[in-house]
N, CA, C and O of each residue as an XYZ file, in Angstrom:
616
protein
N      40.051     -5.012     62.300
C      39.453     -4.960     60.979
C      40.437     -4.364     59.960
O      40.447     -4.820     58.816
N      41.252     -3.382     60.313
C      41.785     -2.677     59.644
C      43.243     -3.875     58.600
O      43.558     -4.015     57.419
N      43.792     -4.578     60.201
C      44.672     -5.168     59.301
C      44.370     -6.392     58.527
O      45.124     -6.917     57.709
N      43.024     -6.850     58.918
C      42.556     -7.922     57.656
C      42.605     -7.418     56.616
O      43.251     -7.900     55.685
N      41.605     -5.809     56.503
C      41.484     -5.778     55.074
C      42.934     -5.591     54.492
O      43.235     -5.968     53.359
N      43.808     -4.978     55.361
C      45.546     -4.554     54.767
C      46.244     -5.572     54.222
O      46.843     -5.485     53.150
N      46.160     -7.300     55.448
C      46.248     -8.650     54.639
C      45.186     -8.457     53.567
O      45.478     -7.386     53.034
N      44.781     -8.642     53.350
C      43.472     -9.052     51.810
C      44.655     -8.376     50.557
O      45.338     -8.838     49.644
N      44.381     -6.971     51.195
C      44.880     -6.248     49.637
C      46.508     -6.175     49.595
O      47.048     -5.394     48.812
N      47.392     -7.137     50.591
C      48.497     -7.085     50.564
C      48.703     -8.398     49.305
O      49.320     -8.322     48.243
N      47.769     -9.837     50.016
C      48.094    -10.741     49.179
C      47.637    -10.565     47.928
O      48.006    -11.366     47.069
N      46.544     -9.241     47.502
C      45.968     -9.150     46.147
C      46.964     -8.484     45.144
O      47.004     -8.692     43.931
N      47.845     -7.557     45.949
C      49.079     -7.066     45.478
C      50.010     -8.281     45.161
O      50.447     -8.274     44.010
N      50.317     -9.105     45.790
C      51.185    -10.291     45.619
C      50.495    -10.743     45.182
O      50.609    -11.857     45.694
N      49.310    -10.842     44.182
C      49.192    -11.524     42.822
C      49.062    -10.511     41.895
O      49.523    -10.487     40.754
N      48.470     -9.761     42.404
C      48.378     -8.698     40.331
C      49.480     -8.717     40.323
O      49.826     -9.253     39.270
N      50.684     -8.312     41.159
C      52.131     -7.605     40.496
C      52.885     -8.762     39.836
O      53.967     -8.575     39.279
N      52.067    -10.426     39.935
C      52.759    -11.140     39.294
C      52.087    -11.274     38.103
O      52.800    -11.710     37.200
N      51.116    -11.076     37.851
C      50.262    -11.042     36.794
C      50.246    -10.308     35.831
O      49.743    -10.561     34.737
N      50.909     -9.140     36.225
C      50.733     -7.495     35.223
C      52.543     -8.145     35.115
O      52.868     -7.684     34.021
N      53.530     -8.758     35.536
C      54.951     -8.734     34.938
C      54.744    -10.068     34.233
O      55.253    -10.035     33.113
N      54.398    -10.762     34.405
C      53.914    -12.033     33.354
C      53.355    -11.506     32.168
O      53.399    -12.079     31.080
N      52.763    -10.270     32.413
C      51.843    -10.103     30.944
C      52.579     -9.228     30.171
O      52.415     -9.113     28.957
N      53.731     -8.336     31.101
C      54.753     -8.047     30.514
C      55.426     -8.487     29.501
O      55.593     -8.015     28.376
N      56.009     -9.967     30.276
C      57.001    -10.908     30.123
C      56.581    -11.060     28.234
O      57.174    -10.915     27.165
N      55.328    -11.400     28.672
C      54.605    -12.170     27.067
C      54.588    -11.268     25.866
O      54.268    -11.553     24.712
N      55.033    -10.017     26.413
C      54.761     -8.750     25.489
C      56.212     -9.000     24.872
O      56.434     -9.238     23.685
N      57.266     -8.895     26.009
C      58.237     -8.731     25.374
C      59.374    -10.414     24.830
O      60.231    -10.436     23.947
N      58.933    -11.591     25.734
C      59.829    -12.755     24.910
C      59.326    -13.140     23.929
O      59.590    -14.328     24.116
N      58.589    -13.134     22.630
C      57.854    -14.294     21.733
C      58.807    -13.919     21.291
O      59.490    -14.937     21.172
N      59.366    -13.096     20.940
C      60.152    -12.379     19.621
C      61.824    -13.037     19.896
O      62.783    -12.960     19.129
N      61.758    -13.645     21.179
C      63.282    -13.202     21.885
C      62.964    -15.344     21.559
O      63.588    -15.973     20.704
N      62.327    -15.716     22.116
C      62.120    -17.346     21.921
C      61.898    -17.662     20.672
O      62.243    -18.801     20.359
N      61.383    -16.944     19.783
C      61.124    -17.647     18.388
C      62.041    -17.944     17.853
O      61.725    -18.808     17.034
N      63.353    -17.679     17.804
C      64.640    -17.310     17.050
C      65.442    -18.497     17.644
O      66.528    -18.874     17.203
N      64.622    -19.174     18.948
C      65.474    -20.503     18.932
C      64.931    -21.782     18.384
O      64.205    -22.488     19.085
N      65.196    -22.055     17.365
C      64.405    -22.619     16.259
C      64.720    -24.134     16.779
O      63.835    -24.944     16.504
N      66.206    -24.796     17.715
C      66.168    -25.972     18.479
C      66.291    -25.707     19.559
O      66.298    -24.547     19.969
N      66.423    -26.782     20.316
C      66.713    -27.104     21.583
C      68.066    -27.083     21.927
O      68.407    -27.608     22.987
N      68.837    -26.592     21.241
C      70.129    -25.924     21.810
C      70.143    -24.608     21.627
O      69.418    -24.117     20.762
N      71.278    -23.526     22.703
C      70.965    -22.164     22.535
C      72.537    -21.880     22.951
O      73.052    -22.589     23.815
N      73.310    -20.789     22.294
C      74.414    -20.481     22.553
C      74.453    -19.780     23.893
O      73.431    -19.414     24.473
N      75.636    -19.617     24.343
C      76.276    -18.597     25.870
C      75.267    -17.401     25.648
O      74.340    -17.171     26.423
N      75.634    -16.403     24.112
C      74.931    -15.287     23.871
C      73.645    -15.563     24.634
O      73.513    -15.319     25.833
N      72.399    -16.262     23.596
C      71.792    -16.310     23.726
C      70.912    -17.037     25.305
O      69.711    -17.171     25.537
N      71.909    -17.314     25.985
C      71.500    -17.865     27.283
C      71.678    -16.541     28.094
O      70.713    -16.011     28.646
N      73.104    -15.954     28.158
C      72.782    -14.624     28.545
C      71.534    -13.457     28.659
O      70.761    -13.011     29.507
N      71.942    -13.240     26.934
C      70.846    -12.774     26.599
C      69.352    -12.759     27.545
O      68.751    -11.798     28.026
N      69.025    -14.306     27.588
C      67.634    -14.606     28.491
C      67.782    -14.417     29.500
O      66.800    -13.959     30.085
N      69.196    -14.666     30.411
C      69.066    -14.499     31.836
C      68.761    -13.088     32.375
O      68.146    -12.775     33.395
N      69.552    -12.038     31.102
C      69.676    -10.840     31.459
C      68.121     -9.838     31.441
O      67.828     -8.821     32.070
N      67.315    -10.684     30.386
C      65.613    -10.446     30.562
C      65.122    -10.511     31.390
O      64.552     -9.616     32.014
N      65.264    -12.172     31.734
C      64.649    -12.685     32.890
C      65.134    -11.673     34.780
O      64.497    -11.241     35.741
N      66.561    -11.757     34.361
C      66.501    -10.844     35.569
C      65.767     -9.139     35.836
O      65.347     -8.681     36.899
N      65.803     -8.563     34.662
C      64.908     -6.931     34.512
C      63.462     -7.851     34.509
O      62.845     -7.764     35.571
N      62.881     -8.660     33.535
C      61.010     -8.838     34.201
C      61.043     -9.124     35.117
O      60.536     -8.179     35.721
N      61.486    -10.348     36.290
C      61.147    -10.770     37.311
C      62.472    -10.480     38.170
O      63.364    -11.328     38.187
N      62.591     -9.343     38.845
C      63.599     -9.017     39.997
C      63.769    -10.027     41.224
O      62.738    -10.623     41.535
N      64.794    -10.275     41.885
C      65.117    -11.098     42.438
C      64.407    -10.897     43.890
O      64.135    -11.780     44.704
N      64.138     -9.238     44.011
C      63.801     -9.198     45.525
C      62.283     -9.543     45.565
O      61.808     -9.392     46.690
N      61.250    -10.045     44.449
C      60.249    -10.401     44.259
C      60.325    -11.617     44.044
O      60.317    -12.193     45.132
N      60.410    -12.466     43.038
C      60.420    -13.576     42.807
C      61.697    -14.977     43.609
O      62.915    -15.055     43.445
N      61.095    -15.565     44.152
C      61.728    -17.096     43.964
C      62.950    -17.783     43.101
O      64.087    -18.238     43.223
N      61.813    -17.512     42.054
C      62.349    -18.525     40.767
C      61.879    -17.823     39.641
O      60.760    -17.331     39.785
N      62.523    -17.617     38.391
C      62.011    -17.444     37.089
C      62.310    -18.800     36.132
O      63.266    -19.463     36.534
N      61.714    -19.249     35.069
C      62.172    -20.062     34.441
C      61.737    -20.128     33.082
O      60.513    -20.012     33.026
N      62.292    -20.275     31.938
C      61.890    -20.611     30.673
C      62.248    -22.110     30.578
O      63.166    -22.778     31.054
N      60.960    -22.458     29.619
C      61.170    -23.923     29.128
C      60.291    -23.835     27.875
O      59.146    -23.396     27.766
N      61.458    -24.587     26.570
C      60.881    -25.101     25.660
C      59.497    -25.209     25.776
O      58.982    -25.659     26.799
N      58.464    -24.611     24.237
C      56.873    -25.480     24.732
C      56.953    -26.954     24.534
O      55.902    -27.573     24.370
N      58.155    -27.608     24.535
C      57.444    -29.024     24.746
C      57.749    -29.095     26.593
O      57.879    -30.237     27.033
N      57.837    -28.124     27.443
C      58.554    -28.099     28.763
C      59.986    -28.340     29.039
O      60.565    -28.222     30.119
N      60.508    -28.726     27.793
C      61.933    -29.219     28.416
C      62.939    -28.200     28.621
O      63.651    -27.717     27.740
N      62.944    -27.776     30.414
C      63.500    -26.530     30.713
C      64.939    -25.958     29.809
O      65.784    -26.555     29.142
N      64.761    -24.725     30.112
C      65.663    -24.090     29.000
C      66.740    -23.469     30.314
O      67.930    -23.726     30.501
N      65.657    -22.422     31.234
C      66.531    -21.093     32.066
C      65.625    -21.445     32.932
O      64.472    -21.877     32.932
N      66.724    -21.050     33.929
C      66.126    -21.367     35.796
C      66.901    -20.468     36.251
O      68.128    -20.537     36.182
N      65.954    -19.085     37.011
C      67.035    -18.587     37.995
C      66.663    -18.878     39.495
O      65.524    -18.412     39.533
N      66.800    -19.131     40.152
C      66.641    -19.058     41.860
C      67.601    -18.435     42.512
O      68.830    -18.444     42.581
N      66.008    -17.477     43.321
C      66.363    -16.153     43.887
C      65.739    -16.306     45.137
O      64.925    -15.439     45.456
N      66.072    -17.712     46.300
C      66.196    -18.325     47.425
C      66.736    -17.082     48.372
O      67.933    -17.099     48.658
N      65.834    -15.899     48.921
C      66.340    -15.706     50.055
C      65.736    -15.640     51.074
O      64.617    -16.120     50.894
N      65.945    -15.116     52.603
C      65.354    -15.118     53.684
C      64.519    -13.948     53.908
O      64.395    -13.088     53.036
N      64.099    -13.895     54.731
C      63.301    -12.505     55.331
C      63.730    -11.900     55.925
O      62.938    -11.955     56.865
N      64.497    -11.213     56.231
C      65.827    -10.607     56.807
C      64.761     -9.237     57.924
O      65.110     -8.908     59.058
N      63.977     -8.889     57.474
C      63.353     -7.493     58.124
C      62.523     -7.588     58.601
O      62.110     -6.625     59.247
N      61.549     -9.210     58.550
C      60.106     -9.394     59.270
C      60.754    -10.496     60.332
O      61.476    -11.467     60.101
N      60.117     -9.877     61.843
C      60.584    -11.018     62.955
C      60.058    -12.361     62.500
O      59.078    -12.523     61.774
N      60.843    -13.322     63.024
C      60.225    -14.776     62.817
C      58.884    -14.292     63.310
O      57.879    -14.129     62.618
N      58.992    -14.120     64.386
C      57.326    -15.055     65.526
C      56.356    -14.024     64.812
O      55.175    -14.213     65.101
N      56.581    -13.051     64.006
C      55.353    -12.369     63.148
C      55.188    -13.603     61.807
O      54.110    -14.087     61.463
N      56.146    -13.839     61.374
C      56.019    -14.786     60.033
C      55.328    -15.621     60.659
O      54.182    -15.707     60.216
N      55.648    -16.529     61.845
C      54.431    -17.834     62.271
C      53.318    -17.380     62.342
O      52.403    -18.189     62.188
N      53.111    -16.532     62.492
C      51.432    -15.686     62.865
C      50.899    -16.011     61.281
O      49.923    -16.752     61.406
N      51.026    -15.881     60.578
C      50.621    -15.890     59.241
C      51.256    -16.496     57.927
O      52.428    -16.558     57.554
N      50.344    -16.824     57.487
C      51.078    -17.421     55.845
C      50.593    -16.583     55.009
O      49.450    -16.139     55.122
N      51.429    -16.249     54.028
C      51.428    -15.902     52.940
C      52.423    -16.780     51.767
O      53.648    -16.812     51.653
N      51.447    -17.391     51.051
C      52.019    -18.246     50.238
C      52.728    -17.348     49.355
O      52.601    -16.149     49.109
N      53.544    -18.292     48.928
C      54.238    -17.596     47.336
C      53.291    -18.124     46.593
O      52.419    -18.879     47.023
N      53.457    -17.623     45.030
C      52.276    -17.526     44.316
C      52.920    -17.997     42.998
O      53.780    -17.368     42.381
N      52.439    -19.084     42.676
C      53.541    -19.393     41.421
C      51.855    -19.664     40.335
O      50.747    -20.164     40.527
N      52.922    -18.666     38.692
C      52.218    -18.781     37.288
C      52.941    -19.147     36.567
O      54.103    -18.743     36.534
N      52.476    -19.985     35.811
C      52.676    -20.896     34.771
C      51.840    -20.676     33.311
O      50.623    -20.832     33.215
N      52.785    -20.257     32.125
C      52.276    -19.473     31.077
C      52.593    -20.061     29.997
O      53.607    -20.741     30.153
N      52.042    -20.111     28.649
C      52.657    -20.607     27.470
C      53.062    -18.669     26.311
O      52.373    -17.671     26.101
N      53.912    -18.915     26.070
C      54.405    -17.961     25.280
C      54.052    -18.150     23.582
O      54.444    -19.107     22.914
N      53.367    -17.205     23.153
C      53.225    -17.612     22.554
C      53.450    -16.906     21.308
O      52.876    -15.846     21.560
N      54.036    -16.755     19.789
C      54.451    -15.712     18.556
C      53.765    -16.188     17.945
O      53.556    -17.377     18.188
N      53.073    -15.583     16.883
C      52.327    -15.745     15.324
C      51.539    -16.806     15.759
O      51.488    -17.277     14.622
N      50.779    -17.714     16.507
C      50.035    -18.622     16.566
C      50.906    -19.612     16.653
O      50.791    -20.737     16.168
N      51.943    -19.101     17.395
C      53.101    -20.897     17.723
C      52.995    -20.717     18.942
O      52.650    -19.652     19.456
N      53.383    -22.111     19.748
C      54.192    -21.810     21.174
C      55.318    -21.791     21.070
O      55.703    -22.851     20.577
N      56.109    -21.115     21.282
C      57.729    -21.039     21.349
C      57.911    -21.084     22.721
O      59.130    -20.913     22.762
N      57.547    -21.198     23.906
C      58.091    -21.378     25.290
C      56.643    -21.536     26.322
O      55.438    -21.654     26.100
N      57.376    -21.476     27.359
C      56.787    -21.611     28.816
C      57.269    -20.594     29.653
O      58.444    -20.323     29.407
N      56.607    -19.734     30.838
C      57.575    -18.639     31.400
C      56.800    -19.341     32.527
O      55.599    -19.611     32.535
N      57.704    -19.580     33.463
C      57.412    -19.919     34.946
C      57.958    -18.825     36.011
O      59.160    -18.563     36.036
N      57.279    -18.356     36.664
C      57.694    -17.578     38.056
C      56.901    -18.281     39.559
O      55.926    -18.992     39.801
N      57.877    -17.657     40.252
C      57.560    -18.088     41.439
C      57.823    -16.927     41.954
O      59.009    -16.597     41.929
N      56.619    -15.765     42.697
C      56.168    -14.431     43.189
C      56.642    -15.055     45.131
O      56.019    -15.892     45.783
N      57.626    -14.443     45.474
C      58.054    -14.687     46.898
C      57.159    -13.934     47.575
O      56.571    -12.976     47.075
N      57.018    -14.327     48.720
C      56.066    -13.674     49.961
C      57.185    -12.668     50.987
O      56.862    -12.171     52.067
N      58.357    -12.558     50.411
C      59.342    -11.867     51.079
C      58.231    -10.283     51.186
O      57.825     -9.667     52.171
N      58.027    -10.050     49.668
C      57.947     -8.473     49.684
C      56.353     -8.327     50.587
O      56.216     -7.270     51.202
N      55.402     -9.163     50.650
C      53.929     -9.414     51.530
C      54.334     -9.054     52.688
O      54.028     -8.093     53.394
N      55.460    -10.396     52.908
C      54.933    -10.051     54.524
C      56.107     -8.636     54.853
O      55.869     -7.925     55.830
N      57.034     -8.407     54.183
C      57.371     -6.613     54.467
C      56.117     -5.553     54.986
O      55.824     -4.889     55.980
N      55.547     -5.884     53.521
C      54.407     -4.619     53.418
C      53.529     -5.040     54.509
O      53.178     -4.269     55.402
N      53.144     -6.372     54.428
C      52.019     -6.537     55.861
C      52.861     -6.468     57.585
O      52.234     -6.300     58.631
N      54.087     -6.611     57.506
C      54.796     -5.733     58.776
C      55.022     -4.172     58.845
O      54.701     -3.621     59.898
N      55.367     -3.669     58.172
C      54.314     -2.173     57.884
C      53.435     -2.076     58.893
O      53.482     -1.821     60.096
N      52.310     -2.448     57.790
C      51.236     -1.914     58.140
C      50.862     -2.265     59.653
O      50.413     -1.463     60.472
N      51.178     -3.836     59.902
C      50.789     -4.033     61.114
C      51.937     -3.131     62.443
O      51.491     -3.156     63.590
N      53.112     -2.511     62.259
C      53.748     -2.034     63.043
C      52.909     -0.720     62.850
O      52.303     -0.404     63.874
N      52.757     -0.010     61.944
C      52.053      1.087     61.910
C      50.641      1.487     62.747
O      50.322      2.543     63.293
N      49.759     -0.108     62.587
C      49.046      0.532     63.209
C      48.942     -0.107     64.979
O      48.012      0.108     65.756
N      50.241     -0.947     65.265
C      50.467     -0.828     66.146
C      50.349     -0.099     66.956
O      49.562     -0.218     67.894
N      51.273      1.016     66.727
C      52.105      2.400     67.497
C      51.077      3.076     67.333
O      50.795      3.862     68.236
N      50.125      2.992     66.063
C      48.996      4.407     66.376
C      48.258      4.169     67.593
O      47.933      5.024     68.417
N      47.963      2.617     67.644
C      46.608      2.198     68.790
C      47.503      2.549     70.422
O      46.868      2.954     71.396
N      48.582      2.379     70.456
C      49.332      3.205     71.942
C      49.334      3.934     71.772
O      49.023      4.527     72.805
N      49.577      4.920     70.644
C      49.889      6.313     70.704
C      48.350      6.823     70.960
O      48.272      7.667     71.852
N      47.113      6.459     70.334
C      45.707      6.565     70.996
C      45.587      5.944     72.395
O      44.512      6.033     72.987
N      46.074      5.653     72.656
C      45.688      4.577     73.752
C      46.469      5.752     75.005
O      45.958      6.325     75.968
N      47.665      5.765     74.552
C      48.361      6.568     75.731
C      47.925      7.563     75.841
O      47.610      7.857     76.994
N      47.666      8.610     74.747
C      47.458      9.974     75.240
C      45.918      9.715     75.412
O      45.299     10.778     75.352
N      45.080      8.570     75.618
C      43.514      8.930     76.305
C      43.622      7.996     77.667
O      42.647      7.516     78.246
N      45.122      7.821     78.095
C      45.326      7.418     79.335
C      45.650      8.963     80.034
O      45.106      9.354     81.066
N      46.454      9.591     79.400
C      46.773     10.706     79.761
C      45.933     11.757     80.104
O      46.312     12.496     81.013
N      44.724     12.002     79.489
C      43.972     12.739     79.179
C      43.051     12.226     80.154
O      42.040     12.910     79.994
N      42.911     11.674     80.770
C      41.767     10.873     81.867
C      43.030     11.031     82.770
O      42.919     12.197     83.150
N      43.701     10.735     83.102
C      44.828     11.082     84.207
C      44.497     11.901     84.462
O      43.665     11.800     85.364
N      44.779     13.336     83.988
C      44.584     14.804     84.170
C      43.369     15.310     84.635
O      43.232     16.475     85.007
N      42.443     14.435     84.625
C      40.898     14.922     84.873
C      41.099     14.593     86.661
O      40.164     14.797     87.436
């Protein structure tokens, strides 16, 4: 029981935390997209976005970040493609945890000036849900052994 509810509120974490940096995101680009008045954007200003995009959506969380024009026609794509380096495979087959992708319109003064796309990786889930499940692994032997022990002795 314990580690269902730990899955539940692991994958609920792997959506608010994409939800509360999306709502971030919206706080801080209208101001940063309005100012590209076409569909072309200098080095600066591509920088500029990547260097946002990388502080809102960190790489060891997200997939993918992306801005696109509001007519969609992508602007910035980062992909942040990595592996699971710390959770065993044969625990990852045991379970899915999807990545979680939002799709947003940005929006200044009653315009759309963009699109913010993320893609929320399941890297940091299934961490936290190997945690928990190693944690309460070792407690249930560590109960388990010392009430083997403890009946031994009797």
């Amino acid at each position: 029981m314990q580690l269902y509810t730990g899955y539940n509120a692991v994958s609920d974490q792997h959506i608010s935390r994409t939800s509360e940096d999306i709502n971030r995101a919206l706080d801080t680009l209208p101001a940063t997209l309005s100012i590209l008045d076409n569909q072309i954007i200098t080095r600066r200003q591509e920088s500029e976005l990547i260097e946002i995009l990388n502080y809102l959506f960190p790489a060891q969380h997200y997939n993918h970040s992306a801005l696109l024009f509001a007519d969609s026609t992508p602007l910035i794509r980062i992909d942040n493609q990595r592996s699971i380096t710390n959770v065993p495979q044969w625990f990852q087959s045991l379970i899915t945890i999807p990545e979680h992708i939002e799709k947003r319109m940005v929006n200044n003064n009653n315009y759309d000036v963009g699109i913010i796309e993320v893609s929320a990786s399941s890297r940091w889930a299934y961490t936290k849900y190997w945690q928990l499940f190693s944690n309460t692994l070792i407690s249930h032997l560590f109960f388990n052994a010392s009430g083997w022990l403890s009946y031994l002795h009797h």
